[in-house]
C-alpha positions in Angstrom: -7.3 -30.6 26.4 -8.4 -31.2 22.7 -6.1 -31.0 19.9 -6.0 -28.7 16.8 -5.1 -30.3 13.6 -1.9 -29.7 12.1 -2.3 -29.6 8.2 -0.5 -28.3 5.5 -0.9 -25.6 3.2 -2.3 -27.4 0.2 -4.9 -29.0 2.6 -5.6 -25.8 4.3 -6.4 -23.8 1.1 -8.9 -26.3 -0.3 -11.1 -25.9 2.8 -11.5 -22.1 1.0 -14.5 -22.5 -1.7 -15.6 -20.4 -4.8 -17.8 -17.3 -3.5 -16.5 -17.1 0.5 -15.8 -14.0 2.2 -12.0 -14.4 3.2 -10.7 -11.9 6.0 -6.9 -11.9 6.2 -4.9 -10.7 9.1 -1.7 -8.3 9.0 -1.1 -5.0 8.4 0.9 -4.8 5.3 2.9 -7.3 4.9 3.7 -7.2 8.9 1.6 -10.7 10.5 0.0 -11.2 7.1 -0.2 -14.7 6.7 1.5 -14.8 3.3 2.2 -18.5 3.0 -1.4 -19.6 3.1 -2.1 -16.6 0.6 0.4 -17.6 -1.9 -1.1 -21.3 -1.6 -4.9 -20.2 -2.1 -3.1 -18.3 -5.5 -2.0 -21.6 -6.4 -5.5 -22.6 -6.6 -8.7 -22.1 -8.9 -10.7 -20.4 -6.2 -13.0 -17.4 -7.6 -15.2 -14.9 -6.6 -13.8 -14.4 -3.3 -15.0 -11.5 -0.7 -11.4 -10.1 0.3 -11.6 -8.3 4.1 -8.5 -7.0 5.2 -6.5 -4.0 6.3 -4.8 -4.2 2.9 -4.6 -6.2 0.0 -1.2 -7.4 0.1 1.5 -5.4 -1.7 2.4 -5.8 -6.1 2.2 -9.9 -6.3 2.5 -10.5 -2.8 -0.2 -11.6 -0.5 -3.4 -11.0 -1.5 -1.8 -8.8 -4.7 -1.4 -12.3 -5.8 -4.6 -13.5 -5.6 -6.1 -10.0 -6.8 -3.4 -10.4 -9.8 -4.8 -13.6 -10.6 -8.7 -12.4 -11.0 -9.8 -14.4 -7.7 -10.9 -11.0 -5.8 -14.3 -10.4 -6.5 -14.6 -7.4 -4.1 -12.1 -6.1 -1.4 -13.1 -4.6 2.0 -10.4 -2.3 3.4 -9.0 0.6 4.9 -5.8 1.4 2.3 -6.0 -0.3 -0.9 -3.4 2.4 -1.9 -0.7 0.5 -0.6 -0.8 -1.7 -3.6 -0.5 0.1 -6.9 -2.7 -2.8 -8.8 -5.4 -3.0 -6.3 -6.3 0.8 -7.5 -5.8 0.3 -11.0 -8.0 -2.9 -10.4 -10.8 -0.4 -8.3 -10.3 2.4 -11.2 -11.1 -0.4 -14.3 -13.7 -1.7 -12.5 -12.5 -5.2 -12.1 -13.2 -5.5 -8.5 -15.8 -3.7 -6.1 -14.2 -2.3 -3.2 -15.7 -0.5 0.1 -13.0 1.6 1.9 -13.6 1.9 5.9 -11.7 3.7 8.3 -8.9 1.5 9.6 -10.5 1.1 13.5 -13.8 0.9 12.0 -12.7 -2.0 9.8 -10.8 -3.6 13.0 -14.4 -2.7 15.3 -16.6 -4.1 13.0 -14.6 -7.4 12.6 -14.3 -7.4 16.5 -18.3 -7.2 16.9 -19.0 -9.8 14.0 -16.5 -12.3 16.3 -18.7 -11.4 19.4 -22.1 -11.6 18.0 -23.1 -8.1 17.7 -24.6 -6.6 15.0 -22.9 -3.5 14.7 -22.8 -0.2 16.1 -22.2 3.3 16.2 -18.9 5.5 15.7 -17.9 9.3 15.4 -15.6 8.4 13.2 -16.4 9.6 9.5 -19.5 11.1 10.2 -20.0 14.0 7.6 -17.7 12.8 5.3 -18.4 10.8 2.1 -17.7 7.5 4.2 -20.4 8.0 5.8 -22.6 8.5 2.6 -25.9 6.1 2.5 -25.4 4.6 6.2 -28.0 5.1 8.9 -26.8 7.9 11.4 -28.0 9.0 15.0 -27.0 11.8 17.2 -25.8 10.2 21.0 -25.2 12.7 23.4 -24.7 15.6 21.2 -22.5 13.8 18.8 -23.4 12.4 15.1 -22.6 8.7 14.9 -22.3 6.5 12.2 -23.8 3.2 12.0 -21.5 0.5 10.9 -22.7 -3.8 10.7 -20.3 -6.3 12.2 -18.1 -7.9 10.1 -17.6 -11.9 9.8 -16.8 -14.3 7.6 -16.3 -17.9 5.9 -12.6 -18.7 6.6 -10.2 -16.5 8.5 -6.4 -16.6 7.2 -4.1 -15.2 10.3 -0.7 -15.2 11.2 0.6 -15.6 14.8 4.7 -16.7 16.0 4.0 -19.3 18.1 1.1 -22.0 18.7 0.7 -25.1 20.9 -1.2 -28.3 19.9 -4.2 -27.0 21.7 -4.4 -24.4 18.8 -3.4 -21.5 21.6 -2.0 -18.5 19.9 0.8 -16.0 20.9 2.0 -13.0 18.4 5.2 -11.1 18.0 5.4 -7.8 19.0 3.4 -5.6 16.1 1.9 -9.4 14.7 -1.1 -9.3 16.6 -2.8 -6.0 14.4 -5.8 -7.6 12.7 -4.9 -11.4 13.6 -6.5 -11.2 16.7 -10.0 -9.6 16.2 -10.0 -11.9 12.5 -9.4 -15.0 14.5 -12.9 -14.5 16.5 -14.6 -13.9 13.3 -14.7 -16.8 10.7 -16.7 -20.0 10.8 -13.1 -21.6 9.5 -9.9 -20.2 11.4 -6.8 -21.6 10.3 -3.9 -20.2 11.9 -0.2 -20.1 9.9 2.6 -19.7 12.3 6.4 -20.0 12.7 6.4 -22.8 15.4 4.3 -25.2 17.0 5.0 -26.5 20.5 3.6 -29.1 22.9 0.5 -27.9 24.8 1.5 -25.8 28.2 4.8 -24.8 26.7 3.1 -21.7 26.1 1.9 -20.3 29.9 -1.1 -19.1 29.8 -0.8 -15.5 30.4 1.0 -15.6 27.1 -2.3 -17.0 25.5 -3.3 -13.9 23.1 -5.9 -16.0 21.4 -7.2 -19.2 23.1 -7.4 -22.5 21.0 -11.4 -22.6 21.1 -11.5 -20.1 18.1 -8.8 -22.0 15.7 -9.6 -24.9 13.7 -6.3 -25.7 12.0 -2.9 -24.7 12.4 0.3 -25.0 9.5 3.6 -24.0 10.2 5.4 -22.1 8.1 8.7 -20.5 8.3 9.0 -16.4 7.2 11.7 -15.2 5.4 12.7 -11.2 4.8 11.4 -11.3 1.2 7.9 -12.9 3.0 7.8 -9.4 4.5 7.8 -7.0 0.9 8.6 -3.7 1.8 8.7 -3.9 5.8 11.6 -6.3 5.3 14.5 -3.4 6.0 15.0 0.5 7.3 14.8 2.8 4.5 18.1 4.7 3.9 17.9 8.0 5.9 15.6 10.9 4.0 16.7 14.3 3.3 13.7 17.2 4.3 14.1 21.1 3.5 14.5 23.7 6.6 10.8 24.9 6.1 9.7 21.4 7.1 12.0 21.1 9.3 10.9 23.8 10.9 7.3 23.0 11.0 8.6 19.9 12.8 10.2 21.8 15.5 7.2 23.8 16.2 4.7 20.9 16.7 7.0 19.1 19.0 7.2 22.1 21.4 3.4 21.5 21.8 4.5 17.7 23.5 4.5 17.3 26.9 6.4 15.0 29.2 3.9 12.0 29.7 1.8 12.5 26.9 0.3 10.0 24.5 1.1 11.0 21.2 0.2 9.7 17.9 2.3 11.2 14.4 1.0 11.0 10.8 2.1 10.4 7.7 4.5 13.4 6.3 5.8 16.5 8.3 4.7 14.6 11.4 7.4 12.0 10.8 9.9 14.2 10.9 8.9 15.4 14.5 9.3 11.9 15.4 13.1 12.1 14.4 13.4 15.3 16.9 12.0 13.2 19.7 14.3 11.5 22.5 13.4 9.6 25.4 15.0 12.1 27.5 11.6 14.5 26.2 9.1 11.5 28.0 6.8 11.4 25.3 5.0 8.3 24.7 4.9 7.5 21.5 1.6 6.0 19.8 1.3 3.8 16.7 -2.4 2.5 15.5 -1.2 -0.9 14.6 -0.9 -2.1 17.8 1.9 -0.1 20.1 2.5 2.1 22.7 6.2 3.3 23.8 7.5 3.5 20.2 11.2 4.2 19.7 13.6 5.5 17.2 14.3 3.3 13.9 17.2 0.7 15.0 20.4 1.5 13.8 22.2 -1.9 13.4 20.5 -2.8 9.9 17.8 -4.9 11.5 14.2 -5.1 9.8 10.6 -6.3 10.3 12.1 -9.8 11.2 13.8 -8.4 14.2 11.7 -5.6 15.8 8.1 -4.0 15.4 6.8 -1.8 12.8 5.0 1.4 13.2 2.0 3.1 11.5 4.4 3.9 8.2 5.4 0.3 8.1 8.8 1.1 9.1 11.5 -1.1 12.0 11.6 0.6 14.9 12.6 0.1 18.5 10.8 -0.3 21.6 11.5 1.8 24.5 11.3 0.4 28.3 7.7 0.3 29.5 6.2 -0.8 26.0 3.8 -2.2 24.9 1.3 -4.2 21.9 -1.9 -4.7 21.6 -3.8 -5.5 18.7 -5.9 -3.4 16.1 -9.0 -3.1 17.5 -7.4 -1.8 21.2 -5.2 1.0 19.7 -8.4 2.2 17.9 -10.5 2.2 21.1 -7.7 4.0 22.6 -7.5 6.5 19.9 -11.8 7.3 19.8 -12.0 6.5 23.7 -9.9 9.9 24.0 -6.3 8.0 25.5 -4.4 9.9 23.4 -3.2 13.0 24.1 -2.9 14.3 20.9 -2.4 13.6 17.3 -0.1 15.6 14.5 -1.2 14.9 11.2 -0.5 16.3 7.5 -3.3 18.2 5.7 -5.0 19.4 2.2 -6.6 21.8 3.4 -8.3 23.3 7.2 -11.3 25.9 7.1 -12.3 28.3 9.2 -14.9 26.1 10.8 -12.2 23.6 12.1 -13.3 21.1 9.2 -10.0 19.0 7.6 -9.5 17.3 4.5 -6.6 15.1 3.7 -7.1 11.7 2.8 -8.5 12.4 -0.9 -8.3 14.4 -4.1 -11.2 15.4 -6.5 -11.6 13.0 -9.8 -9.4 10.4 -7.4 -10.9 7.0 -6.1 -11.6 6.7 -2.4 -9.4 4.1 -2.0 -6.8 4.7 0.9 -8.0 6.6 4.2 -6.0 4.4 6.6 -6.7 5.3 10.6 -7.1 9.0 9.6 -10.9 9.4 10.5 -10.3 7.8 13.4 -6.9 9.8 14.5 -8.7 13.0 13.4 -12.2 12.9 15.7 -10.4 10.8 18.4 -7.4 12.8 19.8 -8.0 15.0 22.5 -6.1 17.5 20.7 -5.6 17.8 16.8 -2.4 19.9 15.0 -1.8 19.9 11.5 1.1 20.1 9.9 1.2 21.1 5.9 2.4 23.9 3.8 0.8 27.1 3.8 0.0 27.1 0.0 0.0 24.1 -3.0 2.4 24.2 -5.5 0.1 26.1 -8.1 0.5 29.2 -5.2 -3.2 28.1 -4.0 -3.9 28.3 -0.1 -5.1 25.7 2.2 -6.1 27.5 4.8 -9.7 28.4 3.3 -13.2 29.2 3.7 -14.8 25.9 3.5 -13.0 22.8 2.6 -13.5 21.8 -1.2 -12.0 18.3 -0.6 -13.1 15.2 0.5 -13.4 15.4 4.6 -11.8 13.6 7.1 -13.4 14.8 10.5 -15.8 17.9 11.4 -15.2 20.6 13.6 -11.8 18.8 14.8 -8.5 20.6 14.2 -7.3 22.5 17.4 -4.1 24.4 15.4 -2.1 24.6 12.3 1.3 24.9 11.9 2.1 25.8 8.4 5.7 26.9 6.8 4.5 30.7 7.8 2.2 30.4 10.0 0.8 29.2 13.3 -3.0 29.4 14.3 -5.0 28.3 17.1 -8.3 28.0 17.2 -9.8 30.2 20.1 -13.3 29.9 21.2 -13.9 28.3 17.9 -12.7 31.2 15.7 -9.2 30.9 13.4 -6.8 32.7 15.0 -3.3 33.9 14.0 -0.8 33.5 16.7 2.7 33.2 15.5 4.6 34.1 12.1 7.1 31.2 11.4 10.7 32.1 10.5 11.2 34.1 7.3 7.3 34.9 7.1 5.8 38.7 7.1 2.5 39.2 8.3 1.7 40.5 4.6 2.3 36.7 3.2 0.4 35.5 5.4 -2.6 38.1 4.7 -1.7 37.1 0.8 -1.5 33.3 0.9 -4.9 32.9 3.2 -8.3 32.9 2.2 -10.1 31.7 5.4 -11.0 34.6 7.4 -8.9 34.8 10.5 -8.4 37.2 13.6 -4.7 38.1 14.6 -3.2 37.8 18.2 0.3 37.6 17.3 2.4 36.9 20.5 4.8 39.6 20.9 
């Protein structure tokens, strides 16, 4: 069994030279291998090619090195989760390409087996899809996306044996996995390193043939930024509340079911495992339970989607990046509950992006909204200027085509029925005449009496 050098961090970051392409594991600060980062900041290396979910958070991770000028251009899914990375994008100091967060972890996944890309639903029609060859497959536009690889891969894993194999902690394994197939240079940073067959090999998540180096280093909470802790609880109006309630009388025992950003969240809250919902996060877990409630954070349990502790209920489950996405556009999940901008009468959604706004931060929203087998969004009926969003034709960027199978809005609920909008409910409080006054899509009513 051959042996994978242990080195340390100073050694490790001077294998990195001017001009590579870097991919870095984690998603936000959660399996980010921040120690190695924070060494690379410490050195003169330029012009590098950043690839990642995320470029670290305000002077942490990779916001260190992009804070320092080293980031020539940054490959990603959500750049918004670091103010500076925008402003950076918005000045022009760094070129950037935003790809849907299971196209990023694909593509990286077919660059570590040789392939040279292929085709996804996910973003076709939408301004991510702008310039890149398309093809209609069975009836269905596709989007042509190259594999991904690079120089030197940074990832993070919990545990590693002097054979270089790799095991992750529970949520840890996100991008680490696919990025550790997919760089000439792979050097792993990890919590401990063990004699080889202390780890049995059914626990092997990556095999030692793809890592070159390993350095151990020790995490801390304030190496995790803002996943460190559970926020305090959050206070929501009745409307929302409301709208919350609503969506989760559309879950079934046994489905699979994946909750957005926003309203959805708070559905989350309603849900108890008495309902037998299986819960679905796109960073890597399946059976995802309520936030824990004796002060523990990111160094104690997994994170979800929203970066947030939260438990794991019996018969659950992780899996890395590129898995939850293939479960998500290979139609396992049952159905999704996401926020919106707006929804048109041709099923269209927007609600990732704003007009005169970079396109910096569409996360696994593509992928959610053409993947599900079943699509609801949540969002308020109208904008805050009194504006509906329940129009004509979308004016905002678009997220998926043809996708969304209801709305539930603060007054409303519609279906749509043999593909045209269709009014079905009045939420509490609402008349039939505010409805008719804060719509502009066209829509047929079938109220249920």
């Amino acid at each position: 069994m051959k042996s994978v050098p242990q080195i340390t961090l100073e050694e490790a970051v001077a294998l990195v030279k001017d001009g590579d392409i870097l991919l870095q594991g984690g998603f936000g600060m959660t399996g980010n291998p921040v120690h190695l980062m924070h060494a690379l900041a410490e050195t003169r290396t330029k012009d590098l090619t950043f690839i990642g979910n995320n470029v670290g958070e305000a002077g942490i991770g990779g916001g260190k090195l992009l804070r320092n000028g080293q980031i020539k251009k940054m490959i990603g899914s959500f750049f918004t989760s670091n103010p500076e990375a925008v402003k950076a994008a918005q000045d022009g100091d760094v070129e950037y390409e935003l790809l849907p967060q299971g196209t990023l972890a694909e593509a990286i996944r077919a660059g570590g087996a040789g392939i040279g890309g292929f085709y996804t639903p996910t973003s076709a029609g939408t301004e991510l899809a702008e310039g890149r060859e398309t093809k209609m497959i069975r009836g269905v536009e596709q989007v042509f996306i190259e594999g991904i690889r690079g120089n030197v891969a940074f990832v993070r894993a919990w545990k590693a044996d002097t054979a270089g194999n790799l095991t992750y902690r529970m949520t840890e394994q996100n991008f680490n996995r696919a990025m550790a197939t997919a760089a000439d240079l792979v050097i792993a940073e990890v919590e401990e390193i063990v004699p080889v067959g202390e780890i049995a090999p059914e626990h092997v998540h990556t095999p030692g043939s793809f890592v070159n180096y390993l350095v151990q280093a020790t995490l801390t909470p304030e190496d995790l930024g803002s996943s460190a802790s559970v926020s305090s609880s959050r206070k929501t109006s009745e409307r929302r509340m409301n709208m919350a309630r609503r969506a989760l009388k559309e879950l079934k025992r046994g489905d699979v079911v994946n909750l957005g950003i926003g309203i959805p969240t708070l559905v989350a809250d309603l849900i108890t495992p008495e309902n037998g919902i299986v819960m679905h996060t796109e960073n890597g877990m399946l059976g995802v339970g309520p936030v824990p409630t004796d002060g523990g954070g990111a160094m104690d349990y997994p994170v979800n989607a929203g970066k947030i502790p939260v438990t794991a209920l019996p018969g659950a489950s992780y899996f890395d990046s590129a898995d939850s996405f293939a479960m998500i556009r290979g139609k396992h999940v049952d159905i999704a509950v996401m926020g919106g901008l707006e929804v048109d009468e041709k099923a269209n959604l927007a609600n990732w992006a704003v007009p005169g706004q970079p396109l910096l931060g569409v996360g696994g929203a593509m992928d959610l909204a053409s993947g599900a087998k079943t699509l609801i969004i949540t969002m308020t009926h109208t904008n805050k200027d009194g504006s509906p969003k329940v129009v004509p034709k979308c004016a905002l960027p678009l997220t998926a085509l043809k996708a969304v199978d209801m709305i539930i809005t603060d007054l409303a609920v519609f279906r749509f029925i043999d593909g045209q909008l269709t009014l079905t409910e009045l939420m509490p409080g609402a008349t039939l005449e505010e409805v008719r006054d804060k719509t502009s899509a066209k829509f047929k009513e079938a109220l249920e009496a």
